[in-house]
C-alpha positions in Angstrom: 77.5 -142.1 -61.5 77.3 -142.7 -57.6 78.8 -140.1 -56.0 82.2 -139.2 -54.2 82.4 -140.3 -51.0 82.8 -137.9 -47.9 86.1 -136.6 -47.1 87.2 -138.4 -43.7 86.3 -136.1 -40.6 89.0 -132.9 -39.7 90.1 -134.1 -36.7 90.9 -137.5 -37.9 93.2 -136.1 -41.0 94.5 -133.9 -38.6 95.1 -136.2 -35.9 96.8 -138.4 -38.9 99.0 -135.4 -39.7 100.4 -135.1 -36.2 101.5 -138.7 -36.1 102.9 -138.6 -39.1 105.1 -135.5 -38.8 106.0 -136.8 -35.1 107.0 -139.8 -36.8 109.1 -138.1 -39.1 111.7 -136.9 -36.5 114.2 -139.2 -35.7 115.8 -140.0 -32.6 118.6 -137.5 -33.4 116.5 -134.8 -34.0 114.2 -135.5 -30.9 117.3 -135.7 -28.9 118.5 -132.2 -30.5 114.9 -130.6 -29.7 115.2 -131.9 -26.2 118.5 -130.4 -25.5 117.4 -126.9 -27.0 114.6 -127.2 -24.7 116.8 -128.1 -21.7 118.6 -125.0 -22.5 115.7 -122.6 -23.2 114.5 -124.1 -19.4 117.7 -123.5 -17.9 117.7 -119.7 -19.6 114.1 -118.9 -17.7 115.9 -120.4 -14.9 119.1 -118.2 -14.8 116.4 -115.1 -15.9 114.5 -115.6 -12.6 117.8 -115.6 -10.5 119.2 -112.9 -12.3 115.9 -111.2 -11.7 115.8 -112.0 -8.2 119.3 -110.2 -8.1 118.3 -107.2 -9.8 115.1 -107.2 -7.1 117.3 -106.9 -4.3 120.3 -104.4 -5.5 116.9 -101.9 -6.5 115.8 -102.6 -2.8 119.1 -101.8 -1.2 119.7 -98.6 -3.6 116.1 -97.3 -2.9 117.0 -97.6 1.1 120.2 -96.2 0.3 118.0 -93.2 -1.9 115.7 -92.9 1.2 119.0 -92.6 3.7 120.7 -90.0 1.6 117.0 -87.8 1.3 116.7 -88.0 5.1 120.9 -86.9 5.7 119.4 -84.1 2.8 116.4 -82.9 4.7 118.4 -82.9 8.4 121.3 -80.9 6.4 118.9 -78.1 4.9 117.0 -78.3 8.2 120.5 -77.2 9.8 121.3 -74.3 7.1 117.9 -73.0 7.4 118.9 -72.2 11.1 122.1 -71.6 10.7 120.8 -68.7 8.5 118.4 -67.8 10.8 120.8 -67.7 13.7 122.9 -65.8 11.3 119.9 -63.2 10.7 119.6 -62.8 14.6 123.3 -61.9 15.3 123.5 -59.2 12.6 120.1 -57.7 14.2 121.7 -57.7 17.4 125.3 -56.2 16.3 123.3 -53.2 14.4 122.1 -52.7 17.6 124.8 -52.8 19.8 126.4 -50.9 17.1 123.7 -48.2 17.7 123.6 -48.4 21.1 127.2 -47.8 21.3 127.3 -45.3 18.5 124.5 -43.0 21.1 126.3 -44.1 24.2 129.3 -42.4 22.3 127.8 -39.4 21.3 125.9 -38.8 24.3 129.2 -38.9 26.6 131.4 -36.4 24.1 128.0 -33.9 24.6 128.5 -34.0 28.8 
């Protein structure tokens, strides 16, 4: 008995596979794939822009972050000598107060 002969080679069969199964699609379906790739295309397309849009309103809030942290600082900055301005003029009535409280008693003694 001769024996079998040898399968054809892969990428042949393969290659025969392809044509066959693109083949197989008809027009309609080749027209249905193409217009559910048109759409997929114009979906990366709207994702970019809407991308693009959500680039610029994070820009605009993080100068509008870096505004509101500088207004913060200048506003503590403002308090911390207000209080310290505040510190200073009780210091200075205590000692008017005391001055005025010896001036006092030193005048009822004469």
């Amino acid at each position: 008995m001769p024996p079998p002969p040898p399968p054809p080679p892969a990428t042949n069969f393969y290659f025969d596979l392809r044509i066959a199964a693109i083949k197989a699609f008809t027009t309609e379906e080749n027209m249905t794939l193409i217009k559910a790739l048109a759409h997929r295309n114009k979906s990366f397309d709207l994702s970019g822009v809407e991308f693009q849009k959500l680039r610029i309103n994070l820009r605009n809030v993080q100068e509008k972050n870096l505004q509101l942290a500088q207004a913060n600082s200048h506003t503590l900055d403002e308090l911390s000598t207000n209080r310290d301005r505040a510190c200073f003029s009780g210091i200075e009535v205590a000692q008017n107060e005391a001055f005025l409280f010896h001036y006092i008693a030193a005048s009822m003694t004469n």
